[in-house]
C-alpha positions as CSV (number, residue, x, y, z in Angstrom):
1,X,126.5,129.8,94.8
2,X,128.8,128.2,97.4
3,X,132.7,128.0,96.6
4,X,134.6,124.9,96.1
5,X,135.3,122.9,99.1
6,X,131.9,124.5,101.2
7,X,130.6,121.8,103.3
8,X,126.6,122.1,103.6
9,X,124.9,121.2,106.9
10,X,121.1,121.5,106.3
11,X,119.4,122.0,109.6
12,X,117.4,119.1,110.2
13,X,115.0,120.0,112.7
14,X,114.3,122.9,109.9
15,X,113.6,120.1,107.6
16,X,111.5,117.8,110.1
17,X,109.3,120.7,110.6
18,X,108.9,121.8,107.1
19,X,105.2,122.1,105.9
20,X,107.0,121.7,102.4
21,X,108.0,118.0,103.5
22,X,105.3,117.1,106.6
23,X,101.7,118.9,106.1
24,X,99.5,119.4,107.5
25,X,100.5,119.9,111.2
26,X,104.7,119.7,110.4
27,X,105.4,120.8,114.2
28,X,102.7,118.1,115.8
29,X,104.0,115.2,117.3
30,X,101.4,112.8,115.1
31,X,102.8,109.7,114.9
32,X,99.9,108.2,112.7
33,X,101.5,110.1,109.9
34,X,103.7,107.1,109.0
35,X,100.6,104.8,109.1
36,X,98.9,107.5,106.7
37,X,101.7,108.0,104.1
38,X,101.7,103.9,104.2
39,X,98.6,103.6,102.6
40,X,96.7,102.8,106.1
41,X,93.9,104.6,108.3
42,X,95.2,106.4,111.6
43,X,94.1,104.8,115.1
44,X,90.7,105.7,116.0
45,X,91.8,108.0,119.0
46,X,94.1,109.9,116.2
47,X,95.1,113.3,117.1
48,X,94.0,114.9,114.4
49,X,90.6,114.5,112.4
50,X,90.8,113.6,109.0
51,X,94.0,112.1,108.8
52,X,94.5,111.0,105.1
53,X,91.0,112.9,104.0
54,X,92.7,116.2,105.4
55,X,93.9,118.3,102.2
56,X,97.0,119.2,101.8
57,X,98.4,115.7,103.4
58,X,102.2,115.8,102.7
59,X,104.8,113.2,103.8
60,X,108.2,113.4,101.9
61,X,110.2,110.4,103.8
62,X,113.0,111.4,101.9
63,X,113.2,114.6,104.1
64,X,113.3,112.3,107.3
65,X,117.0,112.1,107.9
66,X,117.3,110.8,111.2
67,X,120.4,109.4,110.4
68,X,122.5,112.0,108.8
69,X,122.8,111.6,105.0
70,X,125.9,111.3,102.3
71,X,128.4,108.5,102.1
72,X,129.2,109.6,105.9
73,X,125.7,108.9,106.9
74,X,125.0,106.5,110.1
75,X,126.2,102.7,108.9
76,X,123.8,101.2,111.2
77,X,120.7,102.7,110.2
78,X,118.9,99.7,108.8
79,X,119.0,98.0,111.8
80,X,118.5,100.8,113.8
81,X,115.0,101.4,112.1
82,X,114.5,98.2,112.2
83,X,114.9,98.1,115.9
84,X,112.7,101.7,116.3
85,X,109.6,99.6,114.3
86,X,109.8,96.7,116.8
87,X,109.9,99.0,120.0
88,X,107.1,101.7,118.6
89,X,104.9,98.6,117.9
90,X,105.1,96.9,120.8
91,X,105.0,100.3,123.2
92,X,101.8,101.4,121.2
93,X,100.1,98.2,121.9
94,X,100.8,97.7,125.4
95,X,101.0,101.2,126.8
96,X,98.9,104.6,126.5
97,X,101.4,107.7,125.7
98,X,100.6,111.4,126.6
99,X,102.3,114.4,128.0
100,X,102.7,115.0,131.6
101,X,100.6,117.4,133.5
102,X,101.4,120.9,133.3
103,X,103.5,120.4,130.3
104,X,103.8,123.7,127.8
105,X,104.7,122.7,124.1
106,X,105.0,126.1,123.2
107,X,107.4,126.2,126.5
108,X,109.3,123.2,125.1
109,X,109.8,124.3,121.6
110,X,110.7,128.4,122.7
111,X,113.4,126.6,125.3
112,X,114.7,124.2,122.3
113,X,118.3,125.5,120.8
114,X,120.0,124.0,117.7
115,X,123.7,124.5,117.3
116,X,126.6,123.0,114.9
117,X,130.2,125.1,115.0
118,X,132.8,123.7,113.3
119,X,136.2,125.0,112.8
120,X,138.8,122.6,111.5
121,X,142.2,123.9,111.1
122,X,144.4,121.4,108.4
123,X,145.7,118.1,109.0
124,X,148.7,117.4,107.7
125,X,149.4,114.0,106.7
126,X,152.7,112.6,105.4
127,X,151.8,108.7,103.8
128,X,155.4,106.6,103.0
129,X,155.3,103.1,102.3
130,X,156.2,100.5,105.1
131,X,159.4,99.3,105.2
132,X,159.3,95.6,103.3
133,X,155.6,96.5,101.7
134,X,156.6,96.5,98.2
């Protein structure tokens, strides 16, 4: 149980790489996932074999919190999805994407570090009506 007044912070590259939330392949970069969990078939050069035929497909888009999440989350997160659609489409269709030469994912992802410290003291605020405000 957490007390009263506990603020959560889930860790959302845990979440993004959850086999719970994206299966299979959670830690891939596999873009065609998003084509798969919409109902369509992944580019012929996919990644990965299979692709919506594979068992154990999972794609919870509610774990995809790019954005943060709560009544604090991002305000401009419709248009900034909107924007990531239009520039993922046209990059896709006019350029070929792969890593660089000599690049180590496991490298990469032993090298990544994840870190949120927080340590508020209180604010004191004193609120008093403006002179002629009544």
């Amino acid at each position: 149980y957490l007390p009263v007044g506990t603020t959560l912070n889930p860790s959302f590259y845990a979440m993004h790489r959850d086999p719970r939330n994206f299966a299979p392949h959670p830690e891939a970069f596999w873009p065609e996932r998003w084509l798969v969990a919409a109902g369509l078939e992944p580019f012929p050069s996919s990644t990965y074999e299979g692709g919506p035929k594979e068992l154990g497909f999972v794609h919870n888009a509610n774990a995809f919190v790019p954005f943060s999440y709560g009544p604090a989350n991002c305000v401009g997160k419709g248009l900034g999805m909107q924007e990531m659609r239009t520039v993922l489409s046209v990059l896709l269709q006019k350029m070929h994407l792969h890593p660089a030469e000599g690049w180590d994912p496991k490298e990469y992802e032993a090298r990544m570090q994840e870190w949120l410290i927080i340590t508020k003291p209180p604010l004191p605020v004193v609120v008093e009506m403006r002179p002629g405000s009544h």
